[in-house]
C-alpha positions as CSV (number, residue, x, y, z in Angstrom):
1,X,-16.0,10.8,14.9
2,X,-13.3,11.8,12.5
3,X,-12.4,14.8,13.1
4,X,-9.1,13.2,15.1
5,X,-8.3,10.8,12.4
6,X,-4.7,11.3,11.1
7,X,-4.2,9.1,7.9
8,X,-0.6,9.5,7.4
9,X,0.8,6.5,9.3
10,X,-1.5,4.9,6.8
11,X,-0.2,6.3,4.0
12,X,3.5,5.7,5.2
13,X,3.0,2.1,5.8
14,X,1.5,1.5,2.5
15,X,4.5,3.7,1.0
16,X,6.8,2.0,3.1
17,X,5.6,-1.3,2.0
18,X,6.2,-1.0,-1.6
19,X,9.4,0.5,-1.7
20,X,10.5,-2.3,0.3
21,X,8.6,-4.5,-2.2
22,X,10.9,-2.9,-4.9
23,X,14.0,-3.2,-2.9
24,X,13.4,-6.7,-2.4
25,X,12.6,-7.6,-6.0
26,X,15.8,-5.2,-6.9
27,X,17.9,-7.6,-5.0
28,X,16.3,-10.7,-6.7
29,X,17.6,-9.2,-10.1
30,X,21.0,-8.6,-8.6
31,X,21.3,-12.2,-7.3
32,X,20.0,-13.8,-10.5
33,X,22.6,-12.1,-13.0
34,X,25.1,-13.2,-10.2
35,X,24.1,-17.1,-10.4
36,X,25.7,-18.8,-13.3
37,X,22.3,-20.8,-13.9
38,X,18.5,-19.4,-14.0
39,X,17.8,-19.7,-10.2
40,X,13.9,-20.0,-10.8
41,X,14.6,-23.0,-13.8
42,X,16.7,-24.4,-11.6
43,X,13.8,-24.8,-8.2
44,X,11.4,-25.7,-10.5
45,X,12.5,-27.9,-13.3
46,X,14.8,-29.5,-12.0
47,X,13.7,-29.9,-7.9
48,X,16.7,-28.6,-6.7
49,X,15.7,-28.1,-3.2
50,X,19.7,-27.2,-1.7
51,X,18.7,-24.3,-3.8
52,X,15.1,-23.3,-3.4
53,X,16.5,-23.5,0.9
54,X,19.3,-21.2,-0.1
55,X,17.4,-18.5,-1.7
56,X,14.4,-18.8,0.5
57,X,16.9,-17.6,3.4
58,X,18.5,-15.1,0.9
59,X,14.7,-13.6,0.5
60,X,14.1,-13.9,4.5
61,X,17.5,-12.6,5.4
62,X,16.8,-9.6,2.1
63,X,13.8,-8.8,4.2
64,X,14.5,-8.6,7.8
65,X,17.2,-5.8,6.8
66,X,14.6,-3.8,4.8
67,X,12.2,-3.9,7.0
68,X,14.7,-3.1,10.0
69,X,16.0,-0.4,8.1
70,X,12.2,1.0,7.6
71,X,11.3,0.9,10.9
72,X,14.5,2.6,11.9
């Protein structure tokens, strides 16, 4: 029954996945030492929605290219 199975397109996804993971969260850093203000603070303490809308499409956009550039 298993004797066909090949696990490494398993084992690439789940690779794949976190190194986009860390690419993504590598980029977070990058665009909060860029910001003059705390970006998270900001969203959440103070509601500013511009901003949560701003960096939720920074995030998205982030995203799309990583996982376009993993697929190939």
């Amino acid at each position: 029954m298993f004797e066909n199975f090949n696990s490494l397109p398993i084992v690439n996804s789940i690779f794949y996945s976190f190194l986009g993971i860390i690419i993504l969260l590598i980029a977070y850093v990058i665009l909060e030492k860029l910001t003059p203000e705390k970006t998270w603070q900001e969203i959440v303490k103070n509601q500013n929605i511009a901003l949560a809308i701003v960096f939720g499409a920074f995030i998205l956009g982030i995203a799309m290219i990583i996982s376009s550039a993993i697929r190939g």
